[in-house]
MOPAC internal coordinates of N, CA, C and O (Angstrom, degrees):
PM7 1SCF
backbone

  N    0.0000 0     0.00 0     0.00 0    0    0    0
  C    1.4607 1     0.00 0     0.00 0    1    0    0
  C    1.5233 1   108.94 1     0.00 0    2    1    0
  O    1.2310 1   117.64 1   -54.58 1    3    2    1
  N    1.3514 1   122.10 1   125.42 1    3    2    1
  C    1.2993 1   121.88 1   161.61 1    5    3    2
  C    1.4385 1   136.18 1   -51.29 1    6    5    3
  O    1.2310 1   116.75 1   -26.80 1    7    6    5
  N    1.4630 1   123.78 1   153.20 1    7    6    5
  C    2.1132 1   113.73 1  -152.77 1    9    7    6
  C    1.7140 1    58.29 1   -94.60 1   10    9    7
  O    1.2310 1   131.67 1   -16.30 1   11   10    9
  N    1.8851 1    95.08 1   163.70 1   11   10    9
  C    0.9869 1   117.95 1   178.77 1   13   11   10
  C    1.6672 1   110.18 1   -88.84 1   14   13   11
  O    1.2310 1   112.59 1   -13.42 1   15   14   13
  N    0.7683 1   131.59 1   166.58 1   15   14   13
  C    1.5564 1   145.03 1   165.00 1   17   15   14
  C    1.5581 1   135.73 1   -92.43 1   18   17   15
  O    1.2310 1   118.00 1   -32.71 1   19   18   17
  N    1.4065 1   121.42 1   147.29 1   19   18   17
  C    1.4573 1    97.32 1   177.42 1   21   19   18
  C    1.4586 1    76.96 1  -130.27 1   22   21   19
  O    1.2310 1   120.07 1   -40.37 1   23   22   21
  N    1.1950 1   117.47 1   139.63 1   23   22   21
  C    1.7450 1   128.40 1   156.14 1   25   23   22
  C    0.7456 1    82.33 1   -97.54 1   26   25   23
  O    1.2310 1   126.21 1   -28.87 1   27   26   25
  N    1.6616 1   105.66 1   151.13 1   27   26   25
  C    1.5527 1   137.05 1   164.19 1   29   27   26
  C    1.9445 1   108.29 1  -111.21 1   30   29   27
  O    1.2310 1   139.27 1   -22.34 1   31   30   29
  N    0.8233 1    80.24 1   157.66 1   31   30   29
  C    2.1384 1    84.52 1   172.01 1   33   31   30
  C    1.2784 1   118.13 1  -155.68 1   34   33   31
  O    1.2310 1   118.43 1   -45.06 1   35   34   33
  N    0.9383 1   120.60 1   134.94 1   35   34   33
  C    1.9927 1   119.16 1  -152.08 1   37   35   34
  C    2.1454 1    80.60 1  -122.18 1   38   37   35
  O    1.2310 1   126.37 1   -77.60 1   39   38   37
  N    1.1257 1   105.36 1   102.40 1   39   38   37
  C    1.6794 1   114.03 1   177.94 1   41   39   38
  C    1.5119 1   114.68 1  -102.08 1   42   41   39
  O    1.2310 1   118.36 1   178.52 1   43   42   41
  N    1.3957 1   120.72 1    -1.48 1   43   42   41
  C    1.1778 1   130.95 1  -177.61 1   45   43   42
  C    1.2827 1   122.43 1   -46.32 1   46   45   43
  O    1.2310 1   104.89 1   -53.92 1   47   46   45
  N    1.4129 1   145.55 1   126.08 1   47   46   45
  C    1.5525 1   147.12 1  -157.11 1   49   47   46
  C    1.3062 1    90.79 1    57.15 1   50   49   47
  O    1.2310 1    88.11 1  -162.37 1   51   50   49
  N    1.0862 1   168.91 1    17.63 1   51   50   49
  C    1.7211 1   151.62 1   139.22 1   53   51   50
  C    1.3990 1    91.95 1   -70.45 1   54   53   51
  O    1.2310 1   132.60 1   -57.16 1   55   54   53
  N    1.6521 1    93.27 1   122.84 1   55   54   53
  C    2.1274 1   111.42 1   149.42 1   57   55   54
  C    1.2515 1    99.54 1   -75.88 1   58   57   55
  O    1.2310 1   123.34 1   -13.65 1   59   58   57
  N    1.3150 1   111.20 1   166.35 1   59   58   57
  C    1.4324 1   139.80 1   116.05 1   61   59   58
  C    1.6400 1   120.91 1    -9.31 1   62   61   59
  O    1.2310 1   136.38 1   -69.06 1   63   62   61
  N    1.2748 1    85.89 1   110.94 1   63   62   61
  C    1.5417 1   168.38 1   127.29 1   65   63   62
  C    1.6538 1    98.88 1   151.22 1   66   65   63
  O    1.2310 1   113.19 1  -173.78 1   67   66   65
  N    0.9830 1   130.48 1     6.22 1   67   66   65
  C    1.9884 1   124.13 1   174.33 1   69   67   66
  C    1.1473 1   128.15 1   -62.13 1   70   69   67
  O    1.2310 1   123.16 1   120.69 1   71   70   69
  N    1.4310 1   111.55 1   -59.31 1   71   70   69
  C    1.1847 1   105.23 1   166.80 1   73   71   70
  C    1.6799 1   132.46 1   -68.99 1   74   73   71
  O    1.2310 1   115.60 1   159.86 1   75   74   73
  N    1.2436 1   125.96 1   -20.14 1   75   74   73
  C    1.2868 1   107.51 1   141.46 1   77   75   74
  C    1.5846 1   123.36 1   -52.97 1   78   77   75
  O    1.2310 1   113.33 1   116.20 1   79   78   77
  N    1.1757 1   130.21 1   -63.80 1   79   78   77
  C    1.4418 1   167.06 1   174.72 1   81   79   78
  C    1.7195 1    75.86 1   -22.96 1   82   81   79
  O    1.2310 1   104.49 1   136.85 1   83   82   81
  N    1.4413 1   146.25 1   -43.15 1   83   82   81
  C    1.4268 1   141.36 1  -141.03 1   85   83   82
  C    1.6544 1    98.73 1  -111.62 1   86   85   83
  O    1.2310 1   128.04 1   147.42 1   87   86   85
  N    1.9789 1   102.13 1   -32.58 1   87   86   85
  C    1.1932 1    97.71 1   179.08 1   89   87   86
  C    1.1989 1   139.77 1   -97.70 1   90   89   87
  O    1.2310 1   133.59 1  -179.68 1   91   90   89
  N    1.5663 1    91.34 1     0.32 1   91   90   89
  C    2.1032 1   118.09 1   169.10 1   93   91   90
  C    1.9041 1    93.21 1   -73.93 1   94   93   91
  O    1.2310 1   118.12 1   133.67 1   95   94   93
  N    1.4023 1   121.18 1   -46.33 1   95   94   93
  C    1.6809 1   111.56 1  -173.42 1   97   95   94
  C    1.5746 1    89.20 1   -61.92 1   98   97   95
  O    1.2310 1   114.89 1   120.25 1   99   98   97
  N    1.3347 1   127.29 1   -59.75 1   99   98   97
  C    1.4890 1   104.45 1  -145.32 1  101   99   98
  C    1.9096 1   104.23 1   -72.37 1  102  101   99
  O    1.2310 1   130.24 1   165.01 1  103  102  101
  N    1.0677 1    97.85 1   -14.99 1  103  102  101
  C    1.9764 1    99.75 1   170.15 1  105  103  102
  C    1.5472 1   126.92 1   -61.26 1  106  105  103
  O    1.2310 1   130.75 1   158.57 1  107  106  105
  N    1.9616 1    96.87 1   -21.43 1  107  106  105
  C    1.4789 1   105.53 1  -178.69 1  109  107  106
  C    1.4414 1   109.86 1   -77.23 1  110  109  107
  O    1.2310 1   126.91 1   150.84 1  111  110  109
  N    1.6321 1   104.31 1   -29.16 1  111  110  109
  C    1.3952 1    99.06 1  -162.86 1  113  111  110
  C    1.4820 1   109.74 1  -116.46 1  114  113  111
  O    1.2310 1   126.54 1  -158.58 1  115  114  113
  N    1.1207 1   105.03 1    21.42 1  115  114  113
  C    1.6591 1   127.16 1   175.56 1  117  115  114
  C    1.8865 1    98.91 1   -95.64 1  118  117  115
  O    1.2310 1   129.25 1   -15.88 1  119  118  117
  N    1.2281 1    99.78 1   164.12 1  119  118  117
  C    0.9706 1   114.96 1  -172.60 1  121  119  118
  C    1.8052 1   129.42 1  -143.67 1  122  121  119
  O    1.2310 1   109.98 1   -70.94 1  123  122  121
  N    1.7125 1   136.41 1   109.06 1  123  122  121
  C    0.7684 1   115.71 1  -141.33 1  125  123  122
  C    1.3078 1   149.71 1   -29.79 1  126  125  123
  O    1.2310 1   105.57 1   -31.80 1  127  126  125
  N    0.9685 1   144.35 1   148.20 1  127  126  125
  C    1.3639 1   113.04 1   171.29 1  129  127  126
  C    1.6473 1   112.90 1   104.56 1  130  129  127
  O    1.2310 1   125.55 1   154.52 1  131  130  129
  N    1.4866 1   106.95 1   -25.48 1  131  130  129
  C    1.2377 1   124.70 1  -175.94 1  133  131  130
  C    1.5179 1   120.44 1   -69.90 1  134  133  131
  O    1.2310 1   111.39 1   -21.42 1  135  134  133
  N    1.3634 1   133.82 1   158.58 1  135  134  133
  C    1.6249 1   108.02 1   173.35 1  137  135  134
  C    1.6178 1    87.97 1  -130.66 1  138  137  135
  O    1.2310 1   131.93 1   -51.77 1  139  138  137
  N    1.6698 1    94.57 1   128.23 1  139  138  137
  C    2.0198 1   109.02 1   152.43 1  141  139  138
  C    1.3341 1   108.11 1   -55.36 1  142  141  139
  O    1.2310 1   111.61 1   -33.70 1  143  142  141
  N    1.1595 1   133.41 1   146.30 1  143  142  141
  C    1.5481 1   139.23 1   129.31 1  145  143  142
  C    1.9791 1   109.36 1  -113.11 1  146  145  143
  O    1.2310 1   139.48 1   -64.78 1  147  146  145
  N    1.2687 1    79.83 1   115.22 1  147  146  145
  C    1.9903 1    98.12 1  -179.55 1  149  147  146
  C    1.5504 1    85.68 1  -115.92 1  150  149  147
  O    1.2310 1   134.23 1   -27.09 1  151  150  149
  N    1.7632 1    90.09 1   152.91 1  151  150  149
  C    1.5232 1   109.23 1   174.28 1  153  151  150
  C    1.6158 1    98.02 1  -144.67 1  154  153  151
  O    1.2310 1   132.88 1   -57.73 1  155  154  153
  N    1.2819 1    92.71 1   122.27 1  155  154  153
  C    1.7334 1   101.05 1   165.10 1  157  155  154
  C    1.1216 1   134.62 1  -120.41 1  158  157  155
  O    1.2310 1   110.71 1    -9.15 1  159  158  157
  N    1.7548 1   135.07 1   170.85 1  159  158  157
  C    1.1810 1    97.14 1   144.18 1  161  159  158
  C    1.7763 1   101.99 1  -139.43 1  162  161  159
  O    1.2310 1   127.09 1  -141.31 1  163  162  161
  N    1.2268 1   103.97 1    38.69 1  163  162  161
  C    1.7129 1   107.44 1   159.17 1  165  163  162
  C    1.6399 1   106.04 1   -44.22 1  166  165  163
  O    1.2310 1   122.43 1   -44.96 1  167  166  165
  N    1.2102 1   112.95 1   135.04 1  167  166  165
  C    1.7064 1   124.97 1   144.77 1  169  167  166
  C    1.5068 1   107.03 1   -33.34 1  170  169  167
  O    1.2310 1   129.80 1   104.48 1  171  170  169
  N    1.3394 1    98.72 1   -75.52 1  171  170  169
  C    2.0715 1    89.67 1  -168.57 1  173  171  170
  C    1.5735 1   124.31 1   -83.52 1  174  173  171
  O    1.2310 1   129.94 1  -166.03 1  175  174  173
  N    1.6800 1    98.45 1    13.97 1  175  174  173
  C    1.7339 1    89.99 1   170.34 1  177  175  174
  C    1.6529 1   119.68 1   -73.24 1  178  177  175
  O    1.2310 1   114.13 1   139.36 1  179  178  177
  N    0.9578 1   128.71 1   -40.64 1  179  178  177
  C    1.3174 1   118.80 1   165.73 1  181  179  178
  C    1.6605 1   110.99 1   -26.57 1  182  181  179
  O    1.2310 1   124.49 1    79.73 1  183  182  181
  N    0.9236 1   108.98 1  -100.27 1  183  182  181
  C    1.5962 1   127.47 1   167.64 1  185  183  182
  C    1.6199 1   103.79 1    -7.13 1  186  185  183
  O    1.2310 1   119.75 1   106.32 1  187  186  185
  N    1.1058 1   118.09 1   -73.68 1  187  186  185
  C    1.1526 1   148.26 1   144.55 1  189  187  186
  C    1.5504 1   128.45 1     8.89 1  190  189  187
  O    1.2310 1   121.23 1   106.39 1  191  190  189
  N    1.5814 1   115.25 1   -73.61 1  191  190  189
  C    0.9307 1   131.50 1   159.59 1  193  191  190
  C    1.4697 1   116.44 1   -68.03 1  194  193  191
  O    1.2310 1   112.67 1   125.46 1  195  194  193
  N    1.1768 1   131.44 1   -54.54 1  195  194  193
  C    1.7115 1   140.73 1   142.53 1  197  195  194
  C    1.5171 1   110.13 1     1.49 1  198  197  195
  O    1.2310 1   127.14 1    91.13 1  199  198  197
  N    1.3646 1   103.88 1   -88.87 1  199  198  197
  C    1.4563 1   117.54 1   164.18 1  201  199  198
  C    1.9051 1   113.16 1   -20.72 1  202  201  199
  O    1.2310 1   132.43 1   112.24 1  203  202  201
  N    1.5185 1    93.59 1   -67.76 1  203  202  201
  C    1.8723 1   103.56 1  -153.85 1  205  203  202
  C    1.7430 1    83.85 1   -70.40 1  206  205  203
  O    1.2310 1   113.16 1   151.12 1  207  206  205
  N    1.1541 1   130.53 1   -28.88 1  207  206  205
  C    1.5590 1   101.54 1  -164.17 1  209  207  206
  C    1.6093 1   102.61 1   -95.98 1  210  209  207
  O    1.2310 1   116.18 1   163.69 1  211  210  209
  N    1.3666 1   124.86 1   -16.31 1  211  210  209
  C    1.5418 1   113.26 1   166.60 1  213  211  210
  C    1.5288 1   103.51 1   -73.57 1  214  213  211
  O    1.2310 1   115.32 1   134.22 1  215  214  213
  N    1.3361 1   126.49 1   -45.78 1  215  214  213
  C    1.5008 1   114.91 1  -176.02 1  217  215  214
  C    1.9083 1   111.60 1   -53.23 1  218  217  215
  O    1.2310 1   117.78 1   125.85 1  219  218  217
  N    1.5317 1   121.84 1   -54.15 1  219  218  217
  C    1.0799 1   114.64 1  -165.08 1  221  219  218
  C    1.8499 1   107.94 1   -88.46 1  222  221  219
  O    1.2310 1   125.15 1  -162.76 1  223  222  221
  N    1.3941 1   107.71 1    17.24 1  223  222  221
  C    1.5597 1   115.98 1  -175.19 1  225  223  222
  C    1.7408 1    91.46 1    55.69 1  226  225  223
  O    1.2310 1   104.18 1  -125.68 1  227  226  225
  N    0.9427 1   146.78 1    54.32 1  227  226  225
  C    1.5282 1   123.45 1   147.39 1  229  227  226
  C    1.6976 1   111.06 1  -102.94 1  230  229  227
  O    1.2310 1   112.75 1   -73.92 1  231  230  229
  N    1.0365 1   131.30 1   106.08 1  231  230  229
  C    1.6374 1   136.69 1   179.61 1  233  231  230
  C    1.0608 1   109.61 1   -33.32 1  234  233  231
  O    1.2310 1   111.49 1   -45.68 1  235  234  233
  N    1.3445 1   133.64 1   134.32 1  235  234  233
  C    1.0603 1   147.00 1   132.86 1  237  235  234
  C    1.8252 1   148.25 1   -56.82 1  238  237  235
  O    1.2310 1   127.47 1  -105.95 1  239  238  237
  N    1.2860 1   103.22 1    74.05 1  239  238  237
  C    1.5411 1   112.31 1  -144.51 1  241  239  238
  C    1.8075 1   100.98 1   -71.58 1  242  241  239
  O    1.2310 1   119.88 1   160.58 1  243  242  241
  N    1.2009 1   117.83 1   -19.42 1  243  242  241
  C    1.6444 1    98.61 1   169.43 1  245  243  242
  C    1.9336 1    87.95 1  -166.00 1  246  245  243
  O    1.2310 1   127.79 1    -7.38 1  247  246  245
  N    1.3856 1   102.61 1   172.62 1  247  246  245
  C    1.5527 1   110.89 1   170.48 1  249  247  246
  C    1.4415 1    84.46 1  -154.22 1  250  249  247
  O    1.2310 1   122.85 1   -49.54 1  251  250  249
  N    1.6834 1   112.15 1   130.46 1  251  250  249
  C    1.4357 1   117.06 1   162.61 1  253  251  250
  C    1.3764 1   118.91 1  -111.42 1  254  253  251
  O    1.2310 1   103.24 1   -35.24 1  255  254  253
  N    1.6394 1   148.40 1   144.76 1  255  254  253
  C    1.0014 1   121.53 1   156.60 1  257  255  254
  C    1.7843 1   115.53 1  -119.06 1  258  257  255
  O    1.2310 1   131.07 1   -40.81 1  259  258  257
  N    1.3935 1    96.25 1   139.19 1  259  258  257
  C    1.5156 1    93.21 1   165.62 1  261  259  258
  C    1.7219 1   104.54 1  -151.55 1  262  261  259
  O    1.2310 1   130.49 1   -23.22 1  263  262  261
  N    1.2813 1    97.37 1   156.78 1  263  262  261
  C    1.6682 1   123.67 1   174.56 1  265  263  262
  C    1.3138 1    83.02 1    54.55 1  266  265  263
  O    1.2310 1   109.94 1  -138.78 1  267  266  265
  N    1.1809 1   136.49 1    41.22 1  267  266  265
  C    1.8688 1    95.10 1   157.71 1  269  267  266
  C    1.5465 1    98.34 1   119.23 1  270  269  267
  O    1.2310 1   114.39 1   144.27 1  271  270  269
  N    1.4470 1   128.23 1   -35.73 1  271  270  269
  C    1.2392 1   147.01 1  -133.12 1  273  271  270
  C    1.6900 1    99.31 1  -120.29 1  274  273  271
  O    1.2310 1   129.80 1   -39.16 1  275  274  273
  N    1.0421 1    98.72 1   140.84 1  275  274  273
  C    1.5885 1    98.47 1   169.27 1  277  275  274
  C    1.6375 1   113.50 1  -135.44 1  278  277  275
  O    1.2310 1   116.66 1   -62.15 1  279  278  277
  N    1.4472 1   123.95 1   117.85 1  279  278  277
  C    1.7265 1   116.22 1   163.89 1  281  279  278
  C    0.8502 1   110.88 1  -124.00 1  282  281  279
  O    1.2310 1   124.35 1   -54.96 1  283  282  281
  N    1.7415 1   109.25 1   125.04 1  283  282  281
  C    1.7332 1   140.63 1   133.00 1  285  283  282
  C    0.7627 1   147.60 1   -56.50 1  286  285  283
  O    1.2310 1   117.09 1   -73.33 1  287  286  285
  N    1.7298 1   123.14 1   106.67 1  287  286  285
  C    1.3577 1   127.80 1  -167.35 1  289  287  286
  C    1.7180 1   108.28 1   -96.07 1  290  289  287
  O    1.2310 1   110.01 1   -88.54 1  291  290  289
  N    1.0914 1   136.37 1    91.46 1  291  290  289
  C    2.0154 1   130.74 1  -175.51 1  293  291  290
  C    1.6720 1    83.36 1  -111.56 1  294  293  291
  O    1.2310 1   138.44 1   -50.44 1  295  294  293
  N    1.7239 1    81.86 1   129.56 1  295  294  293
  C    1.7610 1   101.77 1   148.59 1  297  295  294
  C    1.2106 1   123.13 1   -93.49 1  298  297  295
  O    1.2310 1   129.24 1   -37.04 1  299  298  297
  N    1.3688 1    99.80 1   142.96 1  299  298  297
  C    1.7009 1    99.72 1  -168.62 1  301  299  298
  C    1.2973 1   132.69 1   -75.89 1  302  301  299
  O    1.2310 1    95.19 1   -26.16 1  303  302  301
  N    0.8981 1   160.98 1   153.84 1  303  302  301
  C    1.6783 1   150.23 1  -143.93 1  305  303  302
  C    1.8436 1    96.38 1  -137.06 1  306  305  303
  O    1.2310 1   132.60 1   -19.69 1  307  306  305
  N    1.4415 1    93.27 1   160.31 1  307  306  305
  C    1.2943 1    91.10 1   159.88 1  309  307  306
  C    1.2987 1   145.06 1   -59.71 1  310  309  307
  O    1.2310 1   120.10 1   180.00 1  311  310  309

């Protein structure tokens, strides 16, 4: 069995629609089982990320926010 992975993605100063837009590439080349960590600090990424991981079923295992900043941890699904 393959070790799992964590991509990271540094989205900071990206608006809307990018940082999703950054976290659909790293989903292509992720692999189940794998976990994203994205950090933003767009206004509508919260929301945002919410949205993209109920639409593409990938879970959403925590969202934190501080100073301004927001990071998302989603495991990747099949």
């Amino acid at each position: 069995m393959a070790e799992q992975e964590v991509i990271r993605i540094d989205a900071r100063g990206m608006k809307c629609p990018r940082p999703i837009i950054e976290l659909a590439k790293a989903r292509r080349r992720g692999s189940p089982g794998d976990t994203i960590e994205i950090v933003a600090d767009d206004l509508a990424f919260e929301s945002d990320v919410r949205a993209w991981c109920e639409t593409t079923g990938n879970p959403l295992m925590v969202i934190e926010t501080n100073a301004g900043e927001s990071t998302a941890r989603i495991q990747l699904s099949e």
